[in-house]
C-alpha positions in Angstrom: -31.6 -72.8 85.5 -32.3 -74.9 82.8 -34.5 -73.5 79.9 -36.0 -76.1 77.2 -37.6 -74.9 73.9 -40.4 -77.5 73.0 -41.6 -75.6 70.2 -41.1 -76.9 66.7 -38.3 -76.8 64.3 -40.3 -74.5 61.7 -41.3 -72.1 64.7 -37.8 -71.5 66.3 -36.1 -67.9 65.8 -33.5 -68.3 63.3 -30.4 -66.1 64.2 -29.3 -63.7 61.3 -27.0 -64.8 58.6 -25.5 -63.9 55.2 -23.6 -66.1 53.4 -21.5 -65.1 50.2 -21.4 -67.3 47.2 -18.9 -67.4 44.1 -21.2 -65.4 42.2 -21.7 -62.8 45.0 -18.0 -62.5 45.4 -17.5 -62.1 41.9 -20.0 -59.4 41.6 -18.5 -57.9 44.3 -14.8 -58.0 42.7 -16.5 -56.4 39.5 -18.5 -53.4 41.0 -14.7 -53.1 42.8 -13.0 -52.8 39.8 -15.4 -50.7 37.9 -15.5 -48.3 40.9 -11.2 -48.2 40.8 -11.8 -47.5 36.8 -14.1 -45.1 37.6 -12.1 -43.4 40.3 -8.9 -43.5 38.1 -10.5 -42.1 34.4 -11.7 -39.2 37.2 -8.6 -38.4 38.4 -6.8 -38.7 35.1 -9.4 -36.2 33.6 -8.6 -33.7 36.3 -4.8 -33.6 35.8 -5.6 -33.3 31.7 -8.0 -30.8 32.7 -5.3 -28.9 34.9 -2.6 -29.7 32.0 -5.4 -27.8 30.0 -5.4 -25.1 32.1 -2.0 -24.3 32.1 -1.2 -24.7 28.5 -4.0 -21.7 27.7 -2.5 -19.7 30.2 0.8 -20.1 28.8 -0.6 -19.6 25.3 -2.6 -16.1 26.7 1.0 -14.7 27.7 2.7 -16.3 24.5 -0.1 -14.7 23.0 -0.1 -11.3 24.8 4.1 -11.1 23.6 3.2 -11.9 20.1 0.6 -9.2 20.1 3.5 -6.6 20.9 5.8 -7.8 18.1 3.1 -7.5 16.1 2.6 -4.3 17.0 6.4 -3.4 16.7 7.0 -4.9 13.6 3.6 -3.2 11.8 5.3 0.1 13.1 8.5 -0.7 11.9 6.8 -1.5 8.4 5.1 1.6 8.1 8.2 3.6 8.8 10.5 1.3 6.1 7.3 2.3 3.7 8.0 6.7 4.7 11.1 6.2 4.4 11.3 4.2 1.1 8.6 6.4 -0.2 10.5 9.5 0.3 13.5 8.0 -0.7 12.0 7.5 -4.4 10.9 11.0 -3.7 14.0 12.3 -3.4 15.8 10.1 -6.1 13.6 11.1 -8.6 14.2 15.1 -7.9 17.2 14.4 -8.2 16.8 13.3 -11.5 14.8 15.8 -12.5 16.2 18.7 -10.7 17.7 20.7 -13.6 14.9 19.8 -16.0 12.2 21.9 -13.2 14.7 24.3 -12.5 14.2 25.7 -16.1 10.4 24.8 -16.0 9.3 26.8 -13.2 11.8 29.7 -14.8 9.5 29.1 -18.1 6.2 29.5 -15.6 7.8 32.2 -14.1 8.5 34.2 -17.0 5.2 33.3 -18.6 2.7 34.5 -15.3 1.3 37.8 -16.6 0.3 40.9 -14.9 -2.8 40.7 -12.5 -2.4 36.8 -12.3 -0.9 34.3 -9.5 -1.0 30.6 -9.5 -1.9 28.9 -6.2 -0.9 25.6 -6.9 1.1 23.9 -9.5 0.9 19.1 -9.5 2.3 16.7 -11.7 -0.5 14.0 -12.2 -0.1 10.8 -13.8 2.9 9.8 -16.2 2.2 9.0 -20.0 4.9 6.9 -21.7 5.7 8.9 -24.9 6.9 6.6 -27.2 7.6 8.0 -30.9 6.2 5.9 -33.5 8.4 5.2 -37.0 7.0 7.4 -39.9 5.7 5.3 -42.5 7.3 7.5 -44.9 10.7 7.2 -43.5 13.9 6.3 -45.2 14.9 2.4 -43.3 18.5 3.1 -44.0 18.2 6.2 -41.7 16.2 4.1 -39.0 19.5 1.9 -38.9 21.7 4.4 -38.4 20.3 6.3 -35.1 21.8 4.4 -32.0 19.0 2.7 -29.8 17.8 5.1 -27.0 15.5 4.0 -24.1 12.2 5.3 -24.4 11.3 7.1 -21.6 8.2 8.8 -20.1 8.4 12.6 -21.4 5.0 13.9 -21.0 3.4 14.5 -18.2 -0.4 15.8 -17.2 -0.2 18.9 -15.5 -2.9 21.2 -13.5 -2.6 24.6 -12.9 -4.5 26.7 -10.3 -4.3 30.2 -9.8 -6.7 33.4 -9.2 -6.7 36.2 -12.0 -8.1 39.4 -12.0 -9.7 39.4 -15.4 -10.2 37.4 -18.0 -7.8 38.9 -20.2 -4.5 38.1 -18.1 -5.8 34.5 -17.6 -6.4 34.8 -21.6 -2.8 36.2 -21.8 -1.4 33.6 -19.2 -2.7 30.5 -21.8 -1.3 31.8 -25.0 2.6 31.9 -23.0 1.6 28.7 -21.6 1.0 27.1 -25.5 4.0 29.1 -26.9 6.2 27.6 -24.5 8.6 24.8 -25.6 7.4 23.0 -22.0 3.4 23.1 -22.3 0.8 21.8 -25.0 -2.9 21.0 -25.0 -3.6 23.6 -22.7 -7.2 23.6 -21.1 -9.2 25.7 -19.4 -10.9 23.2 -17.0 -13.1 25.7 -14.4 -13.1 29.8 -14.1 -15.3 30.4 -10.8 -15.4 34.3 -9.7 -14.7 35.1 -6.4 -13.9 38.1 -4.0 -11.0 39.3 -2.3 -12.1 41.5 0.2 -13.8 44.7 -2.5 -11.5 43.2 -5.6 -13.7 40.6 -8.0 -11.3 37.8 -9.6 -11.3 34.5 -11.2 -10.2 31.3 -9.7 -9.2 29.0 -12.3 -7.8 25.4 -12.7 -5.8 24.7 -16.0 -4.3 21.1 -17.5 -1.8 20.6 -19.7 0.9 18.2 -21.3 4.2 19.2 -19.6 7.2 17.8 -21.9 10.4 16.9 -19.9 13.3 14.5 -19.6 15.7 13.5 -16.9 18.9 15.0 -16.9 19.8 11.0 -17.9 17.9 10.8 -20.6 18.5 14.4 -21.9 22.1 13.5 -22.0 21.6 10.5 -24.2 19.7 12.6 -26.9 22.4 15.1 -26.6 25.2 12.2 -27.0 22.4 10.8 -30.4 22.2 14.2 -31.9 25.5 15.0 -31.8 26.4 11.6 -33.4 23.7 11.1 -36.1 24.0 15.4 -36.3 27.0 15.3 -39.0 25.0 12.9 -41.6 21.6 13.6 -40.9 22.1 17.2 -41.1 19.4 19.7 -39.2 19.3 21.2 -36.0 18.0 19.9 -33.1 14.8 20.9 -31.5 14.6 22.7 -28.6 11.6 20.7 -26.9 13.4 17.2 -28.1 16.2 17.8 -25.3 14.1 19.2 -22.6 
């Protein structure tokens, strides 16, 4: 069977069609390559990101093994500063071991009746350093030999419980007789009770005047060299 159309031209059906030009294939190459940039910067952002990752865990447990050598070394710094601490401790009682020997004898001997000390510290150091008389001869200056100065007095406070006033009275008068002790001071007297008995708790200071076995020798060594022209004994406090 033969169909004819006799309709016109402007009222036929048209079939669909799409046609690309060379601008709509060029737009269609860019949003192409835009997308493939797109896609790429995306994917390279997620291996940075994961790169990322890794590197802070690493860093946490680099982190978490420094923390412990931290911790090793601070301990091991602590016990170098004990032991150095005590080594100057030790170092300087050796020094001085003779000179308290006969200082704690001198206490001893000077704690009176119906009086005890409870505690006996060495506080800060002052550098005794004897100053030239004006009046001196400078042809004797010359002659002495050169000896270091070195720190001889030293602040000292006392503490001990008496049971009157007149031992603690007694205990301060052998205190600045002795060739060890000046400027004596009686700093606080508070009464107290031991169980029925009424005594005083008092805290003392003082000068205390001694050398290191070091130094004393030197000013033995001086005195006996300077002892046959200068003429004079010696004092007593001078070498201790």
């Amino acid at each position: 069977m033969i169909e004819i159309n006799l309709l016109p031209r402007e009222y036929l059906k048209k079939p669909f069609s799409f046609a690309f030009g060379k601008t709509g294939l060029y737009a269609v190459a860019a949003v192409a390559g835009v997308t493939l940039m797109l896609i790429g910067i995306t994917f390279y952002q997620i291996h940075q990101l994961n790169t990322l990752e890794d590197n802070i865990a690493k860093a946490r447990q680099r982190a978490a093994m420094l923390e412990k050598d931290i911790q090793l070394v601070d301990a091991l710094t602590d016990v170098k500063g004990k032991i150095t601490s005590r080594m100057v401790a030790v170092e300087r009682l050796d020094s001085y071991r003779s000179a308290w020997v006969r200082i704690l004898e001198d206490v001893a001997r000077n704690v009176p009746e119906f009086v005890w000390l409870g505690r006996f510290t060495e506080e800060a150091l002052k550098d005794s350093i004897a100053q030239p008389s004006q009046e001196g001869d400078k042809q004797k200056k010359e002659q002495q030999p050169a000896v270091a100065a070195a720190p001889t007095v030293h602040s000292a406070e006392v503490e001990g419980y008496a049971f009157t006033l007149n031992a603690l009275a007694s205990f301060m008068i052998k205190m600045m007789r002795s060739d060890y002790f000046d400027e004596v001071e009686l700093v606080s007297s508070d009464e107290v009770k031991f169980q029925d008995h009424k005594a005083y708790n008092f805290v003392l200071t003082c000068n205390l005047h001694y050398l290191s076995d070091e130094h004393l020798r030197d000013l033995i060594a001086q005195a006996r060299s300077t002892g046959g022209s200068q003429g004079g004994p010696t004092s007593h406090r001078s070498l201790n």
